[in-house]
C-alpha positions in Angstrom: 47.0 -10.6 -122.9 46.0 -14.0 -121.0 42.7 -15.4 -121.0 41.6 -16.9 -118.2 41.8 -20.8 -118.9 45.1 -19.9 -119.3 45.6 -17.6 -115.8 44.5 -21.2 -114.8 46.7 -23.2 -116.7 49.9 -21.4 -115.4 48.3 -20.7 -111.9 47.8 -24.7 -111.5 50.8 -25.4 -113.5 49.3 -28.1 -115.7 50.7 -28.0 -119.0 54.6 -27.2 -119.4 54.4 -25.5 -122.4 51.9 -22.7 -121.2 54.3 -22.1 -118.6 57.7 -22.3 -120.5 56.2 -20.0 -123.3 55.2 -17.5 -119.7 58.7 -17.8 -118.7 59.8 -17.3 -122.3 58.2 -13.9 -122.3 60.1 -10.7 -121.2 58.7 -9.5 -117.6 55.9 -7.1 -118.5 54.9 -8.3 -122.0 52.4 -10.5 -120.6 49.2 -8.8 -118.9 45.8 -9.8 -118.1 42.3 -7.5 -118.4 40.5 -6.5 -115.5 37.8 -8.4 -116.5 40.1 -11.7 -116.6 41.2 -10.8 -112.6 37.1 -10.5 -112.0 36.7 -13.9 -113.5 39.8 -16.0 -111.5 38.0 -14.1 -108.3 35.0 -15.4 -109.3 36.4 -19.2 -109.3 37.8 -18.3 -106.3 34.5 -17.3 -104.8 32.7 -20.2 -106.3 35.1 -22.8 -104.9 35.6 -25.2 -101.4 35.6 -22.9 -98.3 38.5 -24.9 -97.2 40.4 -24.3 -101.2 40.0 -20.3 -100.7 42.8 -19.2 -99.0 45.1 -21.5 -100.9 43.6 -20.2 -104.2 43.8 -16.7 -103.0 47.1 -16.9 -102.3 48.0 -18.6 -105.9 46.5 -15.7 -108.0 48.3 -13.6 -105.6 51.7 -15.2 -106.3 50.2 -15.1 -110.0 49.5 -11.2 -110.2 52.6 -9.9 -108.8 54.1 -11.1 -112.3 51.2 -9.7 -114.5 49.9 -6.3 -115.0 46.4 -6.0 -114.6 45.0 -4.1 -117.0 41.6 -1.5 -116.0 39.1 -1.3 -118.4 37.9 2.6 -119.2 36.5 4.3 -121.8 38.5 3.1 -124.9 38.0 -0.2 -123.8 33.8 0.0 -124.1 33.7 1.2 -127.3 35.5 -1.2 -128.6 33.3 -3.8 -127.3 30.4 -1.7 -128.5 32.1 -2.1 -132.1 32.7 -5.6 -131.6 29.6 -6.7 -130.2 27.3 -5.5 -133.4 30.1 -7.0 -135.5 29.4 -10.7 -134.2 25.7 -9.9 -133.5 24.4 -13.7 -135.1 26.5 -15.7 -132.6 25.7 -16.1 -128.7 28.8 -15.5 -126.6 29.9 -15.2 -123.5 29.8 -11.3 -122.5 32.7 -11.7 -120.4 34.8 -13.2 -123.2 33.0 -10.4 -125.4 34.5 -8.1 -123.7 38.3 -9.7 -123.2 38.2 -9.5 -126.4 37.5 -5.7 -126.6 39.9 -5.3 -123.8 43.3 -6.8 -126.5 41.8 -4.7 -129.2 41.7 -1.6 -128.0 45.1 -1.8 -126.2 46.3 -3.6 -129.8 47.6 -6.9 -128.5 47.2 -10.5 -128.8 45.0 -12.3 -126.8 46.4 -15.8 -125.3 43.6 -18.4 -125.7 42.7 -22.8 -125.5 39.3 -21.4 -126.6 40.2 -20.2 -130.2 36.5 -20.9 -131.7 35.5 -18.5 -128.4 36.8 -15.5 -130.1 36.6 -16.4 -133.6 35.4 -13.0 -135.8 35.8 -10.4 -134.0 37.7 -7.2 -136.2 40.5 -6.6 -135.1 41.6 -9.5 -132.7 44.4 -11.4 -132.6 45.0 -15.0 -130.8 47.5 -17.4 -130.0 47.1 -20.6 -128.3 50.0 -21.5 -126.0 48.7 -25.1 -125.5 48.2 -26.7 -129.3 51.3 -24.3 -130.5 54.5 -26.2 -130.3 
């Protein structure tokens, strides 16, 4: 599962490892949470008037390779479970709940922002742009 900064990385197609570990990977094992999709719209949103169309069109291009995966039921409690299990530390809901989202489907989240997810039970990472 991708997190957003990298969505972005392979969307803008910055770094050449992020992309050529993406092309690496057999069509369907990569996916993205719902709530990843809500945040790239949001940047979309948030952006130039004149850069909307463009960027639309780019996470278009960008989801037709990736599943997007809905968040239900499952997916809540787990961030329940999560949530009182990091309860000292402020963090970012939506990344609190990314995070729920690859537990409770039982993969491995795709992250630059390691320290982001550090703690939770149950999560795994990878970071396609430090790994070689």
């Amino acid at each position: 599962m991708l997190d957003t900064n990298i969505c972005i990385h392979l969307i803008t197609q910055h770094l050449p490892q992020v992309r050529a570990r993406f092309m690496a990977a057999p069509l369907g094992d990569v996916l993205i949470s719902v709530v990843t999709y809500a945040e790239l719209r949001h940047g979309i949103e948030r952006g130039p008037a004149v850069d909307r169309a463009a960027s639309d069109h780019a996470l278009q291009r960008f989801t037709r390779r990736i599943p997007i995966l809905p968040f239900g039921e499952r997916e809540a409690q787990s961030y329940g479970v999560l949530r009182a299990a990091v309860q000292g530390r402020s963090r970012d809901t939506m990344d609190r709940l990314i995070a729920a989202h690859a537990v409770s489907v039982g993969v491995t989240l795709v992250t630059n922002n390691e320290a982001d997810y550090q703690d939770y039970p149950g999560l795994k990472i990878e970071n396609w742009v430090s790994a070689p």
